[in-house]
mmCIF file of the C-alpha atoms, coordinates in Angstrom:
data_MODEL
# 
_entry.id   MODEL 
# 
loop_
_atom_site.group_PDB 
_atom_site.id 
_atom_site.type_symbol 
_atom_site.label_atom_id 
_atom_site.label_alt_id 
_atom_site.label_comp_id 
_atom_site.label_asym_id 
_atom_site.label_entity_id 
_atom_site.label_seq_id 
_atom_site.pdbx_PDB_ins_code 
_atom_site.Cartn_x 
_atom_site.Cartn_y 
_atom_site.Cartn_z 
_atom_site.occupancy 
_atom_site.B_iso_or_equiv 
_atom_site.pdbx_formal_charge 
_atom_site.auth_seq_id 
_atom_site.auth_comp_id 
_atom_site.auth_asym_id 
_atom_site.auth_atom_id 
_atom_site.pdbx_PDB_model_num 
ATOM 1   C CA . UNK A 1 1   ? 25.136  131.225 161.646 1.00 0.00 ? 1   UNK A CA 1 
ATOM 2   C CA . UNK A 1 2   ? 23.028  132.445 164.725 1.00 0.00 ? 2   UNK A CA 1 
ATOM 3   C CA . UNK A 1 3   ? 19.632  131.355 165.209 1.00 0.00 ? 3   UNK A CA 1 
ATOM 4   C CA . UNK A 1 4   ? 18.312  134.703 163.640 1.00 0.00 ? 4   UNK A CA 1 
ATOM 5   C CA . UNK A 1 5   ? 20.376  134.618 160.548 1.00 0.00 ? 5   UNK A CA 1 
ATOM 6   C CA . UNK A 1 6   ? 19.104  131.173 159.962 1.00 0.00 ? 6   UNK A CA 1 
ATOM 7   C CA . UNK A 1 7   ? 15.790  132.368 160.354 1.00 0.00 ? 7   UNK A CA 1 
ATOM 8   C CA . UNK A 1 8   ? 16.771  134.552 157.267 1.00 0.00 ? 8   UNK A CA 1 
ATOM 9   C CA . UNK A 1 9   ? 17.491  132.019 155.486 1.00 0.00 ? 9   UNK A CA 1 
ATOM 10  C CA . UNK A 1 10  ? 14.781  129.961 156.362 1.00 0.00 ? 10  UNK A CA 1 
ATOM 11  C CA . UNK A 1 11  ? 12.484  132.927 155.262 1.00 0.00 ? 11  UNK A CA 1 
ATOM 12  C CA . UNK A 1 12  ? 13.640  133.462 152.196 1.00 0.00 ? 12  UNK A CA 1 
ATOM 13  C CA . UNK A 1 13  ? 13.856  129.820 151.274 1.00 0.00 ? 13  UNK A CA 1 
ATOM 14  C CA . UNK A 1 14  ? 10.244  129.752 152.169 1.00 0.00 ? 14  UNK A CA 1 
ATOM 15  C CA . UNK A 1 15  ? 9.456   132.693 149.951 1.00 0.00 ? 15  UNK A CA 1 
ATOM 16  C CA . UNK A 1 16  ? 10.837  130.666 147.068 1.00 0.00 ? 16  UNK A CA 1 
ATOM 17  C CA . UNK A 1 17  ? 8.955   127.465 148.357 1.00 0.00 ? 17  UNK A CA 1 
ATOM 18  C CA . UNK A 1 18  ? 5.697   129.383 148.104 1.00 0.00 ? 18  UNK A CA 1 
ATOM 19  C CA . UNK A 1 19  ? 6.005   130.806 144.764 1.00 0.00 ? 19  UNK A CA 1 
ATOM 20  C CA . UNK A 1 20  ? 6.435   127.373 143.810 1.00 0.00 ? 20  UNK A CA 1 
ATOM 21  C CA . UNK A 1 21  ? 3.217   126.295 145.717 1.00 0.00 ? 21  UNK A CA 1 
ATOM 22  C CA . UNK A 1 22  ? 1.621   129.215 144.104 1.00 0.00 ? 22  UNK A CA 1 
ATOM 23  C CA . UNK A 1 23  ? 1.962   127.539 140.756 1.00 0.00 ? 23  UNK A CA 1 
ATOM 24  C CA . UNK A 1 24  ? 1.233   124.164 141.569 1.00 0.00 ? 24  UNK A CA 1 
ATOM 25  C CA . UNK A 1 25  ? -2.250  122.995 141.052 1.00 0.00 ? 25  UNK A CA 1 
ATOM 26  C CA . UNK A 1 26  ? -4.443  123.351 144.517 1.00 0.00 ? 26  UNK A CA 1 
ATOM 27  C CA . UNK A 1 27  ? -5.158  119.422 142.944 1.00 0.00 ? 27  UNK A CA 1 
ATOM 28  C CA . UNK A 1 28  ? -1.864  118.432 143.777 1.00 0.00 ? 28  UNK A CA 1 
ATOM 29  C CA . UNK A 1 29  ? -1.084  120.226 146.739 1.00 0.00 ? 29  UNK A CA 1 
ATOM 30  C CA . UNK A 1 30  ? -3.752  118.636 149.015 1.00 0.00 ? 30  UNK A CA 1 
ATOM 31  C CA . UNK A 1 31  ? -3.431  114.874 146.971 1.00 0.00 ? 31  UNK A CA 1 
ATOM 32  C CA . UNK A 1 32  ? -2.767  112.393 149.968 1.00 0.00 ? 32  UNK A CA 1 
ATOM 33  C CA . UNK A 1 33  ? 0.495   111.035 149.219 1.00 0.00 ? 33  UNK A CA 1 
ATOM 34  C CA . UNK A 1 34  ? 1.567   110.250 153.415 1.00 0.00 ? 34  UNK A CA 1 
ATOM 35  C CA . UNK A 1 35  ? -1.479  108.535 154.517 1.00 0.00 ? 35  UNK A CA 1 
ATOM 36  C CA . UNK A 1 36  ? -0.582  109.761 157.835 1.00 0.00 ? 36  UNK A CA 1 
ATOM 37  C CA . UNK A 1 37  ? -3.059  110.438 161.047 1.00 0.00 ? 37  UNK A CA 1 
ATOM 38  C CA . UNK A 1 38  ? -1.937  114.092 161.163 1.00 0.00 ? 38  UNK A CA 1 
ATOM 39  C CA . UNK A 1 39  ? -1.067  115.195 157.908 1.00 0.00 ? 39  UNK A CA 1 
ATOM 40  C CA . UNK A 1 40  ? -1.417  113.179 154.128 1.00 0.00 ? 40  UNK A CA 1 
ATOM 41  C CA . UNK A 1 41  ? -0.798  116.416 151.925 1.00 0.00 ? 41  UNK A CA 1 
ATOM 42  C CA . UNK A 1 42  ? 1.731   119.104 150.962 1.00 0.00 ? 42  UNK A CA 1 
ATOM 43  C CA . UNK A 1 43  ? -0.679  121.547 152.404 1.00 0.00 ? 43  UNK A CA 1 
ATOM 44  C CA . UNK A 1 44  ? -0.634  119.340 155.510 1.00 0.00 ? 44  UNK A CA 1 
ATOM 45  C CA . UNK A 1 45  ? 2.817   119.706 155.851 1.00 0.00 ? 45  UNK A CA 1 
ATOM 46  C CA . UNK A 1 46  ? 2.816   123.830 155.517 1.00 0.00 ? 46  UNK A CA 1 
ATOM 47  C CA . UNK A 1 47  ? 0.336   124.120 157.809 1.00 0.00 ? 47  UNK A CA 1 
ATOM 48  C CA . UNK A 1 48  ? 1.984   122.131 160.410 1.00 0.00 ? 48  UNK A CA 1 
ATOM 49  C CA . UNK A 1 49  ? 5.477   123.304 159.970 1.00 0.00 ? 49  UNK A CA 1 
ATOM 50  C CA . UNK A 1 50  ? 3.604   126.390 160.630 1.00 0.00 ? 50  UNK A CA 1 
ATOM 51  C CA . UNK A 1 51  ? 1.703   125.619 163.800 1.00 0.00 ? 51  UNK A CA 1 
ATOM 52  C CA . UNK A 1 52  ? 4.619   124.179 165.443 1.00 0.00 ? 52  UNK A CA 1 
ATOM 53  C CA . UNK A 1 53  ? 6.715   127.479 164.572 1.00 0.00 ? 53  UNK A CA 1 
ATOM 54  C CA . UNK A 1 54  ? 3.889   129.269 166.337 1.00 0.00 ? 54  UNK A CA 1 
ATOM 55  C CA . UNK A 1 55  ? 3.680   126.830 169.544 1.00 0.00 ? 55  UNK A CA 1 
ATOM 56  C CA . UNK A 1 56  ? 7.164   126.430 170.035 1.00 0.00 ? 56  UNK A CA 1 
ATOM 57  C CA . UNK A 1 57  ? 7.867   130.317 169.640 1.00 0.00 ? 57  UNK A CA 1 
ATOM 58  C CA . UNK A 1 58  ? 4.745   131.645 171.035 1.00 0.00 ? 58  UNK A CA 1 
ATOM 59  C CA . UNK A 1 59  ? 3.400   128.578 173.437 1.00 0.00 ? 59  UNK A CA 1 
ATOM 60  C CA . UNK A 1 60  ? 6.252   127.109 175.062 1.00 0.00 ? 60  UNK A CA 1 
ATOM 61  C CA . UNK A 1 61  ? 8.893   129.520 174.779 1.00 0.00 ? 61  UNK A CA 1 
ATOM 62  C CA . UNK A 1 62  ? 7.054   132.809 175.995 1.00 0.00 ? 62  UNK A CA 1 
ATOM 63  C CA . UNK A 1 63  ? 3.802   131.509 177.205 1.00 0.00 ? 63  UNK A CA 1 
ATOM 64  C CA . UNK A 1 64  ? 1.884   134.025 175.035 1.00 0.00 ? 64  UNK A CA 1 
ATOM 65  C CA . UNK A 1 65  ? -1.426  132.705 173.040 1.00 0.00 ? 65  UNK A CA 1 
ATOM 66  C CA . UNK A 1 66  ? -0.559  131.609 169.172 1.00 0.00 ? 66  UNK A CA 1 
ATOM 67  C CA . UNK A 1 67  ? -0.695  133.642 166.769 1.00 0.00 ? 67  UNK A CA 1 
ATOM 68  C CA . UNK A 1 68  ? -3.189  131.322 165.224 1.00 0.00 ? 68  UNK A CA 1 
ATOM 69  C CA . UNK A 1 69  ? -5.838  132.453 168.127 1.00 0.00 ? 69  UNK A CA 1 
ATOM 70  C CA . UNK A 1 70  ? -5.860  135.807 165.815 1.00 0.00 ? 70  UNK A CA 1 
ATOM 71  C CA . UNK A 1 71  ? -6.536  133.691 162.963 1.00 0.00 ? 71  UNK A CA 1 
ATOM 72  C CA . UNK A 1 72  ? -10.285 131.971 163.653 1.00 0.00 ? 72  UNK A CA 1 
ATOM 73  C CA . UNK A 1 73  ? -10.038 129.907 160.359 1.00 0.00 ? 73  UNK A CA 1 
ATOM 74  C CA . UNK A 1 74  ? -6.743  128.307 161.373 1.00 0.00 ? 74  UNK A CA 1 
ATOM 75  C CA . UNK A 1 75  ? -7.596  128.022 164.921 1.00 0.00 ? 75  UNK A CA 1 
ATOM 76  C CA . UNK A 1 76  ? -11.032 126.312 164.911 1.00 0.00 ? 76  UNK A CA 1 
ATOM 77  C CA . UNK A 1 77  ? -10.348 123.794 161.974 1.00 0.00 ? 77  UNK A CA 1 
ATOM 78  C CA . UNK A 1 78  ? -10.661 119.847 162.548 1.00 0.00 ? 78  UNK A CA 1 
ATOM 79  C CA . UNK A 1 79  ? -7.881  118.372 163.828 1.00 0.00 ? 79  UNK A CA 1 
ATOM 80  C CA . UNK A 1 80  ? -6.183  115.392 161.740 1.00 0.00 ? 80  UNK A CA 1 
ATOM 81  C CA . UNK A 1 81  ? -5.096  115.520 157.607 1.00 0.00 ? 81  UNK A CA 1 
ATOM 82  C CA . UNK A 1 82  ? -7.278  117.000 154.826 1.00 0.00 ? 82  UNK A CA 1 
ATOM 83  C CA . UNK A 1 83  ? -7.316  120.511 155.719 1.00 0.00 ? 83  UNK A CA 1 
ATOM 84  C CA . UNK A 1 84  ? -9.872  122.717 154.309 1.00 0.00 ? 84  UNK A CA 1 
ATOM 85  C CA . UNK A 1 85  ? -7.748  126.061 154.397 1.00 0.00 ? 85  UNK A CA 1 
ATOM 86  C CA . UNK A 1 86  ? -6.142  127.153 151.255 1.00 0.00 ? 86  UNK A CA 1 
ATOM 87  C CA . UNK A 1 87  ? -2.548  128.094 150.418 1.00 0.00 ? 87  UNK A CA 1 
ATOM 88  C CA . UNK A 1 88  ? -3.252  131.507 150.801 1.00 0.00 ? 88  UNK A CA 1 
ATOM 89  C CA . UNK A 1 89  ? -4.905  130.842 154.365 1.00 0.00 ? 89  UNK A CA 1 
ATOM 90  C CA . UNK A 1 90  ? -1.612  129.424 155.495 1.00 0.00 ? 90  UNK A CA 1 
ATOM 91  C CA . UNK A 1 91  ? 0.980   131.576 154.229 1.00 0.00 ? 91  UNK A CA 1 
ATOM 92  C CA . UNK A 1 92  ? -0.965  134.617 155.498 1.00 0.00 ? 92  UNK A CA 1 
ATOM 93  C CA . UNK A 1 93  ? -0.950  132.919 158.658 1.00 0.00 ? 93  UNK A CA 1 
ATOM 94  C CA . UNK A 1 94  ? 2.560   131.981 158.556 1.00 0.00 ? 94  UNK A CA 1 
ATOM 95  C CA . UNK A 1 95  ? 3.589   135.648 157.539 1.00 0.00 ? 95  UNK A CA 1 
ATOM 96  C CA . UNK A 1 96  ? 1.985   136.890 161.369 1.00 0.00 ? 96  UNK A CA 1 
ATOM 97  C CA . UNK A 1 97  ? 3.798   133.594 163.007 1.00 0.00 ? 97  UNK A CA 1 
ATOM 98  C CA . UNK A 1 98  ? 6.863   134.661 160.989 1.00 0.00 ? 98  UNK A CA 1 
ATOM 99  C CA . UNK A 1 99  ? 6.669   138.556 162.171 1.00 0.00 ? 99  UNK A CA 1 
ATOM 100 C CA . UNK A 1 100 ? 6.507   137.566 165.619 1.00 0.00 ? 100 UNK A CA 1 
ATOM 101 C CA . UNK A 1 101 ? 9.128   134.901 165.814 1.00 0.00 ? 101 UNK A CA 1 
ATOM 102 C CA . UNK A 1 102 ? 11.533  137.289 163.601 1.00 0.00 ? 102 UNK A CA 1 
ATOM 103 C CA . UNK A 1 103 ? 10.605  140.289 166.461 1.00 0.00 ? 103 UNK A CA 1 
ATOM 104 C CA . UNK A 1 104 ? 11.681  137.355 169.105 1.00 0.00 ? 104 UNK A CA 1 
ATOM 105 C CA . UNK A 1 105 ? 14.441  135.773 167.867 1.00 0.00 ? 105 UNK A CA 1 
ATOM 106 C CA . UNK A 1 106 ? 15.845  139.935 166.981 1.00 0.00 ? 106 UNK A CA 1 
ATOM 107 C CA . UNK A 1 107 ? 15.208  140.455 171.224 1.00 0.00 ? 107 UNK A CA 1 
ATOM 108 C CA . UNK A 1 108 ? 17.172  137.258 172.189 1.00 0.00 ? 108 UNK A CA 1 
ATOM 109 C CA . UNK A 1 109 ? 20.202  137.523 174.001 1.00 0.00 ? 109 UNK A CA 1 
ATOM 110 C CA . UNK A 1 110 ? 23.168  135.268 174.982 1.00 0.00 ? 110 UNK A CA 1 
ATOM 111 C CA . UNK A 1 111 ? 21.633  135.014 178.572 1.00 0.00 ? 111 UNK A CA 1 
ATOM 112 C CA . UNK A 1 112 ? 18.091  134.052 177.054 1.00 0.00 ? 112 UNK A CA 1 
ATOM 113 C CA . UNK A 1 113 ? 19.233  131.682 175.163 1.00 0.00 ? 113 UNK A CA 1 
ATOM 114 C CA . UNK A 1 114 ? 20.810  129.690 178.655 1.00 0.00 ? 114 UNK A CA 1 
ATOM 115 C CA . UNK A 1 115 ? 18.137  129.462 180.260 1.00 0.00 ? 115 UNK A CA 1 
ATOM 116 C CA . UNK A 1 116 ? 15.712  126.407 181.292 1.00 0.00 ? 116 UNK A CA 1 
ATOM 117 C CA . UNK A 1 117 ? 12.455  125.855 179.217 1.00 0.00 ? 117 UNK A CA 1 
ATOM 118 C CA . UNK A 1 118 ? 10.248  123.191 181.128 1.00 0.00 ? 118 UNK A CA 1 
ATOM 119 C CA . UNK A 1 119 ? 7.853   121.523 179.170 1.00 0.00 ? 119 UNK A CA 1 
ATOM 120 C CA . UNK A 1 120 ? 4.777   119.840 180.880 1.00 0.00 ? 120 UNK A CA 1 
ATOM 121 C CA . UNK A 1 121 ? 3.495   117.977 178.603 1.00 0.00 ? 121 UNK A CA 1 
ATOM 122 C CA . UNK A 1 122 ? 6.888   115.738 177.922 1.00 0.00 ? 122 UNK A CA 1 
ATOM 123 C CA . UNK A 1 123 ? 7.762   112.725 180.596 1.00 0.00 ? 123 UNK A CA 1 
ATOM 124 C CA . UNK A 1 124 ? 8.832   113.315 183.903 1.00 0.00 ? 124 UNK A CA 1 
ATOM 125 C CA . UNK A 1 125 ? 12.912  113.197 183.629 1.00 0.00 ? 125 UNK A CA 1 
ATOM 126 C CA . UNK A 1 126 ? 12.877  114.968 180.288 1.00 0.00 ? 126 UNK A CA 1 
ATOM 127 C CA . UNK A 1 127 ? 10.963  117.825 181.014 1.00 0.00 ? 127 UNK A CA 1 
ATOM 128 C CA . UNK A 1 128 ? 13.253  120.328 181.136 1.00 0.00 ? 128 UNK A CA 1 
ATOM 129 C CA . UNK A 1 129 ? 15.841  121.897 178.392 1.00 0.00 ? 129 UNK A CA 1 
ATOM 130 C CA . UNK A 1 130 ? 17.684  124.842 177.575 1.00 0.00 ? 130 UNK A CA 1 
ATOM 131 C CA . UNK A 1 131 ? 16.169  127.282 175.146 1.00 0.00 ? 131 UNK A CA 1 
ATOM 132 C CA . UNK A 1 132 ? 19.060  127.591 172.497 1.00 0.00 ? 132 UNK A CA 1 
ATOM 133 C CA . UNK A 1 133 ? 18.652  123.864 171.652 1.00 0.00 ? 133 UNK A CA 1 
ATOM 134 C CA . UNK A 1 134 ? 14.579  124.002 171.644 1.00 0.00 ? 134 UNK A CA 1 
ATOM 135 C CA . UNK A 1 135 ? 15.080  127.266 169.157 1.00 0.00 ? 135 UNK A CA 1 
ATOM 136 C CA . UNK A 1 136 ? 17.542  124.575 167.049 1.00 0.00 ? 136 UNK A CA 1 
ATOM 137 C CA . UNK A 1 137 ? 15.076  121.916 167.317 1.00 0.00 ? 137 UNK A CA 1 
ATOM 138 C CA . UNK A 1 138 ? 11.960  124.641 165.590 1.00 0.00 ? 138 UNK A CA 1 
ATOM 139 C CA . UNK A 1 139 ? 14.898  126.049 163.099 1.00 0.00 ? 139 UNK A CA 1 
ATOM 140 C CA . UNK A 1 140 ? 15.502  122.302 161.815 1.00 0.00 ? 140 UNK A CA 1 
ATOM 141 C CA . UNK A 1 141 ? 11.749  121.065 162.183 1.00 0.00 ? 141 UNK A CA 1 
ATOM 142 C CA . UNK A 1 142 ? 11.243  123.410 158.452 1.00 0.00 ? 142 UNK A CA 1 
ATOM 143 C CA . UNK A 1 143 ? 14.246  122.625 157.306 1.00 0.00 ? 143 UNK A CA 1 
ATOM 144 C CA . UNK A 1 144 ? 13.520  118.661 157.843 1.00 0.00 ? 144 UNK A CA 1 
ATOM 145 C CA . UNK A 1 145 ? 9.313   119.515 156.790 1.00 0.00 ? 145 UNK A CA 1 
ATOM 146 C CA . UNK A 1 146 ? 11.048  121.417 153.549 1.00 0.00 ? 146 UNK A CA 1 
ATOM 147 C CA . UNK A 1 147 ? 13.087  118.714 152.114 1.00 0.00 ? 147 UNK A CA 1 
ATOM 148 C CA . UNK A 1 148 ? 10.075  116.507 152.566 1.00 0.00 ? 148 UNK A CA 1 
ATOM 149 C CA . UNK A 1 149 ? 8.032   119.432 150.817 1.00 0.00 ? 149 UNK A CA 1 
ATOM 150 C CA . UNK A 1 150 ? 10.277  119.293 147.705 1.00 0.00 ? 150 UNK A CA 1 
ATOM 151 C CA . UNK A 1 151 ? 10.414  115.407 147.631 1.00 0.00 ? 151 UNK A CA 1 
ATOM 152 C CA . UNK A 1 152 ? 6.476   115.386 147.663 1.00 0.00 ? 152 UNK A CA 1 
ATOM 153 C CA . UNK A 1 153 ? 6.601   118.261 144.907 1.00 0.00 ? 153 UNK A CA 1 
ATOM 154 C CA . UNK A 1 154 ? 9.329   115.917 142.751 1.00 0.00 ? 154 UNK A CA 1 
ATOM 155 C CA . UNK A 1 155 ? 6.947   112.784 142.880 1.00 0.00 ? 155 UNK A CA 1 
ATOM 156 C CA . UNK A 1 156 ? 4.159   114.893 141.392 1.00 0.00 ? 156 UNK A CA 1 
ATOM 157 C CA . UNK A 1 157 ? 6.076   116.347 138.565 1.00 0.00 ? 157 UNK A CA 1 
ATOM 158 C CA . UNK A 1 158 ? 6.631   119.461 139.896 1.00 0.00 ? 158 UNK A CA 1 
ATOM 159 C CA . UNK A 1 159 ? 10.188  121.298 139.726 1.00 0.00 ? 159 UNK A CA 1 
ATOM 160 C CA . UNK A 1 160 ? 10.820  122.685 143.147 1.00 0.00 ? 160 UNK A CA 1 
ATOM 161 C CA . UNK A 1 161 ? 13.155  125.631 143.810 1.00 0.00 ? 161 UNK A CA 1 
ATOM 162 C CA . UNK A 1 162 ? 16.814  125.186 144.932 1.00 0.00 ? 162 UNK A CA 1 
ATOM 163 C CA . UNK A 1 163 ? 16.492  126.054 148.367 1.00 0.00 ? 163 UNK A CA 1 
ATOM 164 C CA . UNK A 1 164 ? 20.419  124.754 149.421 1.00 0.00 ? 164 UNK A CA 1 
ATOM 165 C CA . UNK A 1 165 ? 21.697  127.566 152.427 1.00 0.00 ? 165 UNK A CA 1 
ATOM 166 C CA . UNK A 1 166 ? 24.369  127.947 149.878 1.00 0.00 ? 166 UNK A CA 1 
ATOM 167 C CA . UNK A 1 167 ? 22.341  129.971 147.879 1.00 0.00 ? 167 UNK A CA 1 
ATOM 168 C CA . UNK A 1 168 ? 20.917  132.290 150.049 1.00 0.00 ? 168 UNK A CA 1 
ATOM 169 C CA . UNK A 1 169 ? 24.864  133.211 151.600 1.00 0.00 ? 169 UNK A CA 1 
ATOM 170 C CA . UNK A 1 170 ? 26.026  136.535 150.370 1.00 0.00 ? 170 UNK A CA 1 
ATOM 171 C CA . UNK A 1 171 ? 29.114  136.087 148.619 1.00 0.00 ? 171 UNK A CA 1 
ATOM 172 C CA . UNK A 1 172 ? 32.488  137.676 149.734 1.00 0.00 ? 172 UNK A CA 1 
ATOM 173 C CA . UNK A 1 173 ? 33.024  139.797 146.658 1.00 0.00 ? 173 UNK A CA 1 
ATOM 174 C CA . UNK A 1 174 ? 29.847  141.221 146.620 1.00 0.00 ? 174 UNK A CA 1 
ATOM 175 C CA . UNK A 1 175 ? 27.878  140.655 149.161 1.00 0.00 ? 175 UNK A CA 1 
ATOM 176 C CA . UNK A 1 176 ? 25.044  139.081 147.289 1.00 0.00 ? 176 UNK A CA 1 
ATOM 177 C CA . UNK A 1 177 ? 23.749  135.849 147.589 1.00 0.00 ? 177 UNK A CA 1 
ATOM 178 C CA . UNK A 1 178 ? 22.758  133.902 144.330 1.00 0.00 ? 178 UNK A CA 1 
ATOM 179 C CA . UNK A 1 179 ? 19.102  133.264 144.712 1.00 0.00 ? 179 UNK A CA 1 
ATOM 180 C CA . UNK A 1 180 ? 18.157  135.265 142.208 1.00 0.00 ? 180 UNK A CA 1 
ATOM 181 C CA . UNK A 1 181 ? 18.969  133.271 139.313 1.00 0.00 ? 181 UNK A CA 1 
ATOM 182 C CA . UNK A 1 182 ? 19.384  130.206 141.114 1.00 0.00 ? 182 UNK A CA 1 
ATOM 183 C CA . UNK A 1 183 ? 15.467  130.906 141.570 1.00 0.00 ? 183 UNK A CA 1 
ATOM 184 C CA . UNK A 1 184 ? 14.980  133.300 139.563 1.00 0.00 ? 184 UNK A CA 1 
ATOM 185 C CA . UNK A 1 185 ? 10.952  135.109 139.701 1.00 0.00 ? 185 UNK A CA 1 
ATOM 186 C CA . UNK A 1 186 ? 8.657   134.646 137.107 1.00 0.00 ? 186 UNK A CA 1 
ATOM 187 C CA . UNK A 1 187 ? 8.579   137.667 135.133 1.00 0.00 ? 187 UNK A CA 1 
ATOM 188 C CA . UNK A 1 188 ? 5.185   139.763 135.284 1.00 0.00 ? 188 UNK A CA 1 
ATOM 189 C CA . UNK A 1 189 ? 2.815   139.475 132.337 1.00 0.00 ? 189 UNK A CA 1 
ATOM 190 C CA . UNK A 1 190 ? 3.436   142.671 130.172 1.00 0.00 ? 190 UNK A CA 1 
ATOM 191 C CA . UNK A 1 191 ? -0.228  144.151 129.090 1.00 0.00 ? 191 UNK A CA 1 
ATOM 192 C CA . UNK A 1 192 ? -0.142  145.877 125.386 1.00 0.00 ? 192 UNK A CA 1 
# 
């Protein structure tokens, strides 16, 4: 898989993840459960997977401003754990940081993804990297903040979605993956 058709997957899986989050109790999703300085919730944990999708992509990759700069609630909250912002505040959020970075990742070329990304803020001596292992390291960030995600979802009672690659691979004989009833959608309410 290419770093764009894992970004597929990764946005699909997180379409599943949300409609999950959707039906979990707003209760449980900001419960501290981490008792970390920078995040303690699952809503922690979204928002920060997004942010660093957004400063890696945006920030250090193309020096352009985040896409959070065009979202004032996101962009002006306190810093540290306990956000304020709901679920619906982050995904919309995450659905501009996701446009962009799918409208990057579509642009990127063999060439691009050779050359040198230097990062200031990182010690002297390890400053400097190429960009196809940086886009890696933001592909695998969710992926790692996911599993962590579901855990947090398990301890709480919660049944998270099956978000295994597997799933989301189109198979050979019909070129469908098996999401759908692996996670299958809640059906909509039927009115008389």
């Amino acid at each position: 898989m290419n770093p764009l058709e894992t970004y597929d997957y990764l946005t699909r899986a997180r379409r599943d993840l949300w409609a999950t989050l959707e039906a979990t109790p707003d209760e449980v999703l900001r419960r501290p459960l981490l008792h970390g300085k920078r995040f303690d919730s699952i809503l922690d944990l979204v928002l920060h997977t997004a942010e660093v999708e957004d400063g890696w992509i945006h920030g250090d990759f193309q020096t352009l401003p985040m896409v959070q700069d065009r979202h004032p609630d996101v962009r002006d909250r306190p810093d540290g754990p306990d956000t304020a912002l709901s679920l619906a505040t982050i995904q919309a959020y995450w659905q501009d940081v996701e446009a962009d970075t799918r409208a990057y990742l579509s642009a990127l070329t063999d060439a691009d993804l050779t050359r040198v990304v230097t990062l200031e803020d990182w010690p002297e001596g390890n400053q400097q990297f190429r960009l196809d292992g940086l886009v890696w390291h933001v592909l695998l960030h969710e992926v790692r903040h996911t599993a962590q995600i579901v855990a947090l979802l398990r301890t709480q009672g919660v049944k998270p979605p099956q978000l295994d690659v597997l799933y989301y691979l189109p198979s050979v004989e019909t070129g469908r993956s098996s999401e759908g009833f692996i996670n299958p959608r809640p059906e909509p309410e039927q009115t008389p």
